[in-house]
C-alpha positions, 0 to 999 in steps of 0.5 A: 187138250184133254177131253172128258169123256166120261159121262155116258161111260159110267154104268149106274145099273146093278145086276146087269151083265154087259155082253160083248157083241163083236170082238173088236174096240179100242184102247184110249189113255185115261189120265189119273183125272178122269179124262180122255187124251184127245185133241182140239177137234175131238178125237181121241188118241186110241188103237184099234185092237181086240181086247187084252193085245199087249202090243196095242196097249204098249203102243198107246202107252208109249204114244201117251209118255211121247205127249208129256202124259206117263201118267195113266192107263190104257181103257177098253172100250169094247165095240167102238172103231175110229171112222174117218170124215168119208166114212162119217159122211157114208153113215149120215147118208145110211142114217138119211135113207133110213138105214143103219148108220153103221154096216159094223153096228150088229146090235142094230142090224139084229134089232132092225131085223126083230122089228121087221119080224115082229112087224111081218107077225102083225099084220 
């Protein structure tokens, strides 16, 4: 089953710079629709890699022709890592305790950490 995934991806913006916080992602199979290889319970077929690792890309595009899909390419997206069902149930309990869900999130961390300083400052 294919699953579309596209309506957060699109940036509508102009004269903005995304700027990469860690040097980790993961490369999906895009179809020539539009959509994202994935299965039934939502998880997409991706690797988890840095960006431009050719042998990544090679293994992701030879998984995709195994599955009847040789059509497509390979999509970075910067930032993202799979999780498993442990790993889901930790960050919901993060979240419940008023953490931030994900330890590997660092944008959170450093805005957590900027509202702390800022709350500090007016006191």
């Amino acid at each position: 089953m294919l699953l579309c995934y596209n309506d957060f991806m699109g940036l509508k913006t102009t004269n903005k710079q995304v700027i990469k916080e860690v040097p980790y992602g993961v490369y999906v199979w895009q179809t020539p629709d539009g959509e994202f290889l994935g299965d039934d319970n939502d998880n997409f077929m991706m690797v988890f890699c840095e960006e431009g690792n050719q042998d990544a890309i090679k293994a992701l595009t030879d998984a995709a022709r195994f599955y009847g899909y040789p059509e497509g390419r390979a999509v970075y997206w910067s930032g993202k890592r799979p999780i498993d069902d442990e790993e889901y149930q930790r960050q919901l309990a993060r979240a419940a305790a008023g953490l931030v869900p994900d330890p590997f999130d660092i944008g959170a961390i450093r805005d957590e950490a900027r509202g702390l300083e800022n709350e500090r400052k007016t006191r």
